[in-house]
N, C-alpha and C positions, 0 to 999 in steps of 0.2 A: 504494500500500500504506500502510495506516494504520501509525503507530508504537504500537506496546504502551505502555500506561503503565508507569512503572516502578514495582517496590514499595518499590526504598530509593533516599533521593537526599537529596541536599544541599541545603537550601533554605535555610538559615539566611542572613540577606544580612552577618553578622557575620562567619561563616568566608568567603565567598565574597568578601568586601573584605580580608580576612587572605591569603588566595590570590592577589591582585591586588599587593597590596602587597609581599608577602614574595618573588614572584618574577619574575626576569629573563629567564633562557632555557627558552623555549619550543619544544619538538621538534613540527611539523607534521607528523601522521604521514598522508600522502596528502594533500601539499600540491601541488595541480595550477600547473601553468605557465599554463591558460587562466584569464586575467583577469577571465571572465563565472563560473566555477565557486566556487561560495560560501569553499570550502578556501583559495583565492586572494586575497578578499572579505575571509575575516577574518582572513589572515596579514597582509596589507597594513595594515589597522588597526590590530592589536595591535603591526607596525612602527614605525605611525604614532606611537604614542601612549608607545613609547620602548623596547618590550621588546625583546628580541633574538630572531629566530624562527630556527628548525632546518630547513631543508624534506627532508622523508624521500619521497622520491619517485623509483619504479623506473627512470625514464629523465632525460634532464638533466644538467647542471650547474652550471645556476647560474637559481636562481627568487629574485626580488624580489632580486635582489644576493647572494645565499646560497649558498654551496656545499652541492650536494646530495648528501644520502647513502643511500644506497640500504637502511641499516635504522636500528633505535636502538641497535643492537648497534656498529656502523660510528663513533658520532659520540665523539669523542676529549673533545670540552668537555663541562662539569656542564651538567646537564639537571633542571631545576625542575621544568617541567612537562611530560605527553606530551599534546597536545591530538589527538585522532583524529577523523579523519574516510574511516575504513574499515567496512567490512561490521562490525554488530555482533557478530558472532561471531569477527573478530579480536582482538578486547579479551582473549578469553580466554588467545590466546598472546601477547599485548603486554604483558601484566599481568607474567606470570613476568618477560617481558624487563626489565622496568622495574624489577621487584625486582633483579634479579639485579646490576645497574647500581650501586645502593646510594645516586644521588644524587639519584633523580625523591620530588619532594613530594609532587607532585599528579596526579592521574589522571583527564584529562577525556576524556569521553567526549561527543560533540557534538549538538544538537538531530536530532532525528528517530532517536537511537541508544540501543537500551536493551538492556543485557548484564547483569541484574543478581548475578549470579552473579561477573564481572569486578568488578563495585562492589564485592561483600563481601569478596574476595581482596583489592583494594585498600588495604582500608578493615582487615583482620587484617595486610593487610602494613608499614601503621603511613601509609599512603599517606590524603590526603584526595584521596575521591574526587566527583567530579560525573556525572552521566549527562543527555541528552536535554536539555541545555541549551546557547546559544551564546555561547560567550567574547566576543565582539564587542558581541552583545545584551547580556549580564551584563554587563560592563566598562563600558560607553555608558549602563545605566541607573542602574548606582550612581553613576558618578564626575561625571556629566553633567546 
């Protein structure tokens, strides 16, 4: 299945190194414990390279070293960013969750994913948001 393009999105490589920079914890929402599963791929990375990752994942207890929680609703610590890699049509009740929270900055939404409806909710909710892009890719091509 092809991804729709999206009609709003974040492209600027200024806010998108402002996003990099300004945060630390990162909520993996559908962060798989298989190692070959891209989710996996690029929580281990964004580890790698010093951030602190959330893994939000229905089963488990512990991926890349991380205590798992079963939503974003569940996780006790400040949460900068909600990086997704669910159906794009969850975006649209992860959005509210992540308002509701009062602490998430940013609101990625990950390559092959376009909700743009979530984007502009985001984006009124004072949130910077991304769509249909990869934090691994993005992060790897500015800083590298």
């Amino acid at each position: 299945m092809e991804c729709p393009m999206p009609t709003v999105n974040t492209n600027d490589e200024k806010i998108l190194k402002q996003i990099f920079k300004n945060c630390e914890n990162i909520a993996i929402i559908g962060l798989s414990p298989d190692e070959t599963k891209a989710s996996n791929k690029v929580a281990r990375y964004l580890q790698n390279v010093g951030y602190k990752i959330i893994p939000v994942y229905p089963k488990g207890d512990i991926i890349l070293g991380e205590k798992v929680y079963r939503s974003l609703e569940e996780i006790q610590e400040r949460v900068d960013m909600v990086d997704m890699f669910r159906k794009a049509s969850f975006a649209d009740e992860l959005v509210e969750v992540a308002k509701s929270r009062g602490d998430v900055k940013y609101f990625w939404i990950q390559l092959g994913l376009v909700n743009d409806d979530a984007f502009k909710k985001a984006t009124d909710y004072g949130m910077i948001a991304v769509q249909n892009k990869c934090t691994k890719i993005e992060h790897n091509r500015i800083f590298n």
